[in-house]
N, C-alpha and C positions, 0 to 999 in steps of 0.2 A: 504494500500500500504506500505508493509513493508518495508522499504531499507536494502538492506546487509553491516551491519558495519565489516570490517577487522578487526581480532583481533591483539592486541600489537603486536604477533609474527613480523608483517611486518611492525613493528614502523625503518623508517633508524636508520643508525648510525651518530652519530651528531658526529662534531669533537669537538675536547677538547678544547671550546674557551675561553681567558683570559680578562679581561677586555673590362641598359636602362630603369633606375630606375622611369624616370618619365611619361613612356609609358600610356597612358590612361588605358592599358588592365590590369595592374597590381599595385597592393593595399597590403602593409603590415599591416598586424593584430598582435600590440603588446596587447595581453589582461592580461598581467599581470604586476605587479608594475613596474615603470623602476623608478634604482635608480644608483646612480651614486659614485663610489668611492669617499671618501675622507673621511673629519674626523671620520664620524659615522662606516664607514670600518676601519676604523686607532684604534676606540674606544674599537671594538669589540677583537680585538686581533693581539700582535705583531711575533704570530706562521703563520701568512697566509698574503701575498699579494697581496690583489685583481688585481692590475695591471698585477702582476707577474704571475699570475693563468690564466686572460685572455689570455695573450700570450703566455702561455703553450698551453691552450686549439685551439686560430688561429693556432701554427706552427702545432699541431696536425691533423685539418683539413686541412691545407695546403699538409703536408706529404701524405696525403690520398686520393688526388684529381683524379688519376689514377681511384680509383676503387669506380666506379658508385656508386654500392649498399650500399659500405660505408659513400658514401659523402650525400646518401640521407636519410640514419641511422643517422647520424651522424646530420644530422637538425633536424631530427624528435627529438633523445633525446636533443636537445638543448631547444626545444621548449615544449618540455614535461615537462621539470626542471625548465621551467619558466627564464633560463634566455639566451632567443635567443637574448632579446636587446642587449646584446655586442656582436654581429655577425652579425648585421643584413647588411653589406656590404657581408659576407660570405655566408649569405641564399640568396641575390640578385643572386650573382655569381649563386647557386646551382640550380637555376631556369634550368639554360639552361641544366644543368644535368638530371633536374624530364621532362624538355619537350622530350630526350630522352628516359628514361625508360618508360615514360606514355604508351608506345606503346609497350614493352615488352610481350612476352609471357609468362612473371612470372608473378603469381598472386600479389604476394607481390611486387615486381618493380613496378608494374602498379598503381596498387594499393594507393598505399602512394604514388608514384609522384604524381596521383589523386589529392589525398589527399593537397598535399603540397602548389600545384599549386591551387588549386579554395581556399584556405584559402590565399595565393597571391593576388588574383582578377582575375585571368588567366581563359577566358572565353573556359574552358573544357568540352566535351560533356562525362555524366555517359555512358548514355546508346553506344557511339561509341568506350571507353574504355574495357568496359568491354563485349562486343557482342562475342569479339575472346573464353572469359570462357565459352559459354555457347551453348545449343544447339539451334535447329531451332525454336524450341518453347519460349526461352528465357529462360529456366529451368537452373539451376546452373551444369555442370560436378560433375559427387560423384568424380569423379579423385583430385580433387580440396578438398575434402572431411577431408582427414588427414594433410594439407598444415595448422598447428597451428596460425602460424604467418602469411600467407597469409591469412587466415581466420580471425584474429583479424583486419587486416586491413581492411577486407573487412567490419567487421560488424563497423569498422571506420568511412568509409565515407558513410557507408547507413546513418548518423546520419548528414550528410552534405546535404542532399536531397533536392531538389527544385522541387518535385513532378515528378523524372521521375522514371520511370516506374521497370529498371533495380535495382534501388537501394531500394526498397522493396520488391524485389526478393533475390537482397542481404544480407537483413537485419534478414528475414526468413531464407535463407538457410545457412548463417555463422552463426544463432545462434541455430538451432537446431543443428548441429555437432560441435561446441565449446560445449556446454552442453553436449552434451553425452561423449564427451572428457576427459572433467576434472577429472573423478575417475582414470585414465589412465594414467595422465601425472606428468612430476615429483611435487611433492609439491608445491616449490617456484611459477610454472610454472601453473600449477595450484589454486594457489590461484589468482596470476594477471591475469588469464582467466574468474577467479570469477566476480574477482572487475571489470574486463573493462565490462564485461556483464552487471552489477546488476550498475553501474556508466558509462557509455559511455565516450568517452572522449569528444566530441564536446558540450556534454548538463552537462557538470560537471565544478565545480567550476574548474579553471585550477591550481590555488596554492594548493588546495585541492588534485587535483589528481598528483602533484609532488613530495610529498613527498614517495605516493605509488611505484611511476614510480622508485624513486632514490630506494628505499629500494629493489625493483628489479633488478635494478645494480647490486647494489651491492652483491647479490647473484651469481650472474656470474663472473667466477674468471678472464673471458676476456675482460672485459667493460675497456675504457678510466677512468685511476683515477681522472685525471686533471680534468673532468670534473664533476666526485661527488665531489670532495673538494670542487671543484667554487661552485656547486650547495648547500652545507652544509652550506658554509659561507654566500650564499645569502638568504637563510631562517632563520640562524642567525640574519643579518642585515633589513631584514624585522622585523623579531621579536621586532626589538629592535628599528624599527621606527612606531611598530604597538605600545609598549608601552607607548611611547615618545605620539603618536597622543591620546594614550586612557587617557594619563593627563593632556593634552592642551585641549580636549574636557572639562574637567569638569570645569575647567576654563573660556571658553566661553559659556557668553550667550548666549544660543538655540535659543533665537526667533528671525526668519528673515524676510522681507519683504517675503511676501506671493503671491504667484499667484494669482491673483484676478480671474480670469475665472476659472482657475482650482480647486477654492474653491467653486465656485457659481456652477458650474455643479456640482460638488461634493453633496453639500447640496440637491440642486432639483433632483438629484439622490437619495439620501431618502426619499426627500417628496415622490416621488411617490411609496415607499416601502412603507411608513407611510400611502397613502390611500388605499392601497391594503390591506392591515390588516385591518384601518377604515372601509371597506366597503364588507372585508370577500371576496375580489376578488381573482379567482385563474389563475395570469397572464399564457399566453403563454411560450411555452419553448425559443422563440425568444426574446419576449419584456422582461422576465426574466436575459437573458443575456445579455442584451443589456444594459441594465440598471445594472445589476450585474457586468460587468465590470470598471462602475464607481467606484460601491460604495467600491471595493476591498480598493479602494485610490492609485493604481498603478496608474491611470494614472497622479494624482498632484506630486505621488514622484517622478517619471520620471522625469516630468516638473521640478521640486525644481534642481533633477539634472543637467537638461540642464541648467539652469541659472546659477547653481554656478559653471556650467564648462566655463563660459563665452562665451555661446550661447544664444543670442534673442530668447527665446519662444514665441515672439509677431511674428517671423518670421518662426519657428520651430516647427507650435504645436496648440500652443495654437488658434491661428486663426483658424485653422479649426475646433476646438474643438466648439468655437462662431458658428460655421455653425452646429454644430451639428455633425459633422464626426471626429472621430478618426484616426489618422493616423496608418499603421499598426505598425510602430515602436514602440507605444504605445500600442494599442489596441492589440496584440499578446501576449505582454508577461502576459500582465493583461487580458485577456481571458483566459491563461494558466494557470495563481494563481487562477479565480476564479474556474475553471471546479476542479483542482486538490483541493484545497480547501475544495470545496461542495464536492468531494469522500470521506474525511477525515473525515468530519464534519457528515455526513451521516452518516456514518458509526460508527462511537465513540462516537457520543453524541446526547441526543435526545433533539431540539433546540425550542424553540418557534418563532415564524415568518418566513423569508424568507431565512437566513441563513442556506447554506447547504441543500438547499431543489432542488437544478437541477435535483437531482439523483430520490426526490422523483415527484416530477413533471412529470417526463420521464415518468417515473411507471403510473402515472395517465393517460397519455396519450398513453401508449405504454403499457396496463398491461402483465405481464410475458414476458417482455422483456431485454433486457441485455443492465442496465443503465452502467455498467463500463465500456466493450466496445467502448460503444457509445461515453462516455465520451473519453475514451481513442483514440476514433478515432477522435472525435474534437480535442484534445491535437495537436495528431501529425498533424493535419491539419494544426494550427495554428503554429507549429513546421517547418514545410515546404514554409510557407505564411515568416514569419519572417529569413528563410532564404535565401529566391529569395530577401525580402526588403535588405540584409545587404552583399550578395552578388552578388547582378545582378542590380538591378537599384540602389543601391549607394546614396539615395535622398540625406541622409544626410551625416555629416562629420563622419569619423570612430571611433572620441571618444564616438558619442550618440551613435555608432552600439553597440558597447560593453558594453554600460552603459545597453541595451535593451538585448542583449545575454546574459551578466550575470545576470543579474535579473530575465530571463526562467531558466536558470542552476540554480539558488540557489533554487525557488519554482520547480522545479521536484527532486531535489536533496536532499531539505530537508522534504522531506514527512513524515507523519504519520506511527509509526510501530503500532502493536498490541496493545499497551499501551495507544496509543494515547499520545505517546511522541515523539520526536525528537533527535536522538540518533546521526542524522551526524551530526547538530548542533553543541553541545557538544564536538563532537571530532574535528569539527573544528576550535571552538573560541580555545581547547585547542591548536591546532597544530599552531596558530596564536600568542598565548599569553604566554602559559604557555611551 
């Protein structure tokens, strides 16, 4: 599984720095850092204003309230650049904007109000949005065909899916005409048709895909500047609180109180790896994964995480983990690390025991048949199971959602290429550090 790395070409341009909100139906998702002006923005440079940037950027969207299509552009890149948290009274407001256009007979109005609104918590039907595109059969209009930007959106929220039915129709038919598009369109315009294809934006690290997004801005000579600057200075000050934390880690000692259940399943998660090898047994493709989602260790770092976010895993987790059941918050994304995993490991390296052997297991039981597929259709299975948990029943608080989203984004994200190396990786510690 190779990923598409972007080349420098679309590296942004950094600036020159010197030294009814409480409605049940509706849920902000901040999944990126939120940081706060002051010294460490003071630190960074006396050419830019954070304060003063934000409020360029409000009276900007203020000025623009009139016209729909911009006020809902205009969140979309906020939230693209990662820094919607200083607006998020403005994206409140913009709700009642996306709940008008959702109904629009523009693909792209509809489309990303869609979009805008179910990442909200806004209990939106796919398939009653999008039925007006399509014909009696459910099949996608070719009219819809050459519509670039309504088609990026479209293959947008196929990646928001809670198993219905229209949005895997979507996901097919926006991305076989975005493909065949790209030799045809201009450059810039085509490379970000590249990237959103080959990185989605709902399964993609979000900081990761902000830098792409700004460097497409900035390519268009009619984008809002106010809001690439904000956006330049806030990857700046990331940078510079990402370096700060990578020299406070080595300073603290690593060892913490440990989960004790999430170590003890962990363990007896081997043992039973350990007799299977002892005894030359070749598990089912079920009890292989079942037991393989332990041993990934996703589900203890999960746990490690809730804890140190100041959530009770004695109340969040771990208790049922005692019973034997995983909850899907856990058990999705570590289903996801191991199927993708074992494609990689499969594939690049020839392993002794149980690692990386799904793909071969399949094969035993299914010979000449199509293990990646397969896997791949587990993937998205378990892609759509973790997006009903984190958008429809809400178990838990929305910091553990995103602790569980980002950690599917980063394992689909940072996959294997031909080398059997990791190549987003690399471009992204660099785009965080260096």
């Amino acid at each position: 599984m190779a990923p598409h790395v972007c080349s420098s070409a679309v590296e942004p341009r950094l600036l020159r720095l010197t030294g009814d909100a409480g409605s049940r139906h509706r849920r902000s998702i901040r999944p990126c850092l939120v940081t706060s002006p002051g010294r460490e923005s003071q630190a960074l440079s006396d050419d830019f204003d954070f304060q003063e940037g934000v409020k360029s950027v409000k009276a900007m969207l203020y000025q623009n309230q009139k016209d729909k299509r911009e006020v809902v552009t205009n969140i979309d890149h906020l939230k693209r650049l990662c820094i919607d948290h200083y607006f998020q009274d403005e994206i409140d407001e913009a709700m009642n904007t996306c709940l008008d256009l959702v109904q629009s007979d523009d693909l792209l109005d509809a489309t990303l109000s869609f979009r805008l609104l179910r990442e909200a918590g806004y209990d939106v039907s796919a398939d009653e949005v999008l039925r007006k595109f399509a014909g009696v059969n459910g099949d996608y209009s070719l009219h819809h065909s050459k519509d670039t930007k309504g088609l990026l959106s479209l293959q947008d929220i196929s990646n928001l899916n809670m198993g219905e039915e229209s949005l895997y129709k979507a996901k097919e038919f926006s991305r076989k005409h975005l493909t065949s598009s790209i030799e045809h369109l201009e450059p810039n315009l085509g490379r970000y048709v590249r990237q959103s294809l080959d990185h989605p934006y709902h399964v993609s690290l979000m900081q990761y895909k902000a830098r792409h997004h700004l460097s497409f801005m900035q390519s268009l000579s009619s984008t809002n500047t106010g809001m690439q600057e904000l956006a330049v200075a806030e990857f700046q000050l990331n940078k510079l609180l990402n370096q700060r934390e990578m020299q406070e880690i080595k300073r603290i000692d690593r060892e913490l109180d440990i989960v004790e259940i999430g170590w003890a399943t962990l363990f007896d998660a081997f043992l039973v790896e350990s007799k299977w090898l002892s005894a030359n047994q070749v598990p089912s493709l079920d009890d292989y994964l079942s037991n393989g989602v332990i041993t990934t260790g996703a589900p203890l770092a999960l746990l490690h995480l809730f804890f140190m976010s100041g959530h009770d895993p004695s109340t969040e987790g771990s208790a049922n983990l005692m019973a034997g059941h995983i909850p899907a918050i856990i058990s999705c994304p570590s289903k996801i690390l191991r199927l993708w995993d074992d494609m990689g490991s499969a594939k690049h390296a020839s392993k002794e025991g149980l690692d990386g052997s799904y793909k071969n297991l399949y094969l035993k039981e299914n010979p000449g048949g199509d293990a990646e597929g397969h896997m791949l259709g587990l993937i998205k299975s378990e892609w759509g199971e973790l997006n009903r948990e984190c958008f429809s029943r809400r178990s838990y608080p929305s910091i553990l959602n995103q602790f569980s989203l980002n950690f599917a984004r980063m394992v689909t994200q940072f996959g294997y290429d031909d080398e059997q190396k990791r190549p987003i990786v690399e471009d992204y510690v660099k785009t965080l550090l260096f």
